[in-house]
C-alpha positions in Angstrom: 0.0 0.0 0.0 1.7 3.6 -1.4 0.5 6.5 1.0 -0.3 9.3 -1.6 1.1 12.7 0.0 -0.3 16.2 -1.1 2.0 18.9 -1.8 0.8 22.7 -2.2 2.1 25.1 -4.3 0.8 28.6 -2.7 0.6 32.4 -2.2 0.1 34.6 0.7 -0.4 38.0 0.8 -0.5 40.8 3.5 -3.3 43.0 3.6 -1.7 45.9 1.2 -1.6 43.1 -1.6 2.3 42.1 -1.0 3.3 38.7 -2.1 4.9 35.4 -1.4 4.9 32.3 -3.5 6.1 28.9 -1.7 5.2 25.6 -1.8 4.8 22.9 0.9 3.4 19.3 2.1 1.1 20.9 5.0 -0.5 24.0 4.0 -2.3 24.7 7.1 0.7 24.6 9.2 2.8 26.8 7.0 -0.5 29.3 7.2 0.1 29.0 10.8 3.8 29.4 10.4 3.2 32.4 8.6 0.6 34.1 11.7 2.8 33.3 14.6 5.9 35.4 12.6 8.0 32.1 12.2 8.8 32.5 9.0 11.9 35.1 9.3 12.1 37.7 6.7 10.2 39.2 4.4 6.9 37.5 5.3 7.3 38.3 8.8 8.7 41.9 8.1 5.8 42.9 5.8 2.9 40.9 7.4 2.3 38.6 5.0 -0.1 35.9 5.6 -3.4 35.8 4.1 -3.3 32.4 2.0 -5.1 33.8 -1.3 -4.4 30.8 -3.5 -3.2 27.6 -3.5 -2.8 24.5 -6.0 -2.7 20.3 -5.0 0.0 18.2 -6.6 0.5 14.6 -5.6 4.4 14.9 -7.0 7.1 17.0 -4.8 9.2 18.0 -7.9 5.7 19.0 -10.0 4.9 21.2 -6.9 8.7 22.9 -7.2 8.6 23.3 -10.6 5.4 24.9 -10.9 6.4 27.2 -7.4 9.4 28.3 -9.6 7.2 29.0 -12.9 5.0 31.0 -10.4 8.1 33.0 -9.3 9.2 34.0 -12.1 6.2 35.4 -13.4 5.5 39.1 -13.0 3.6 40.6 -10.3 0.3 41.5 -12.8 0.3 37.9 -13.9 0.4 36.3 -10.0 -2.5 39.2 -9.6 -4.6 37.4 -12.7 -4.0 33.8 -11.4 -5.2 35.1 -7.9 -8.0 37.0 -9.0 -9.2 34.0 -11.5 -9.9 31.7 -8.2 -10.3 34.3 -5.3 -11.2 37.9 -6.9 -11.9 39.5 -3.3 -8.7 38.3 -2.3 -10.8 36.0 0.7 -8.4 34.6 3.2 -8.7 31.2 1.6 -7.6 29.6 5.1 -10.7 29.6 7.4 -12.9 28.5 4.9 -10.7 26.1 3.3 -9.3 24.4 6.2 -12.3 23.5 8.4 -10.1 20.9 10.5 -7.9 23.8 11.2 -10.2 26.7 11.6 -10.1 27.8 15.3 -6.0 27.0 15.0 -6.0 29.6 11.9 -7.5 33.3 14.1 -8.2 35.7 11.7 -5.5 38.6 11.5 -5.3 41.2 14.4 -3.6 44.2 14.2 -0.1 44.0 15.8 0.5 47.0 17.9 4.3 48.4 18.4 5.8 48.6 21.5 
């Protein structure tokens, strides 16, 4: 018996539309990953973690390849592929994670101090 393991190919996006393409075998961990800031860098500097679109793959190295086609596309065209599946730019993640909907809060604003 071949366990079949899903692999996501996906990108967040902080509330003034900034982007971040990854890819990963556990998407609503790497949501959560994203929330709690434990992602260093860029996602964690800009606030970016509203999952706004996400793809399946049952292959690791289709998931990479298509992460790196994503990539290397310019911003307008990651815009178009968002806005063809999620044109409000809905945080995909509490609707589309039901097993994992009280773990994935939506945002709060972060205060400085």
């Amino acid at each position: 018996m071949t366990l079949r393991h899903s692999y996501f190919v996906y990108i967040v996006s902080s509330r003034s539309r900034n982007l971040y393409t990854g890819v990963t075998n556990d998407l609503g961990r790497r949501v959560l990953e994203h929330r709690d800031g434990l992602i260093p860098g860029f996602t964690e500097r800009y606030r970016i973690h509203r999952l706004v679109y996400y793809e399946t793959f049952g292959d690791i190295r289709d998931a990479i390849a298509r992460e790196k086609q994503v990539k290397a596309w310019t911003r307008a065209k990651r815009v178009t592929l968002i806005e063809g599946k999620n044109p409000t730019w809905a945080d995909l993640a509490v609707s589309q994670f039901a097993r994992t909907e009280k773990q994935i809060p939506r945002s709060e604003p972060r205060t400085s101090g």
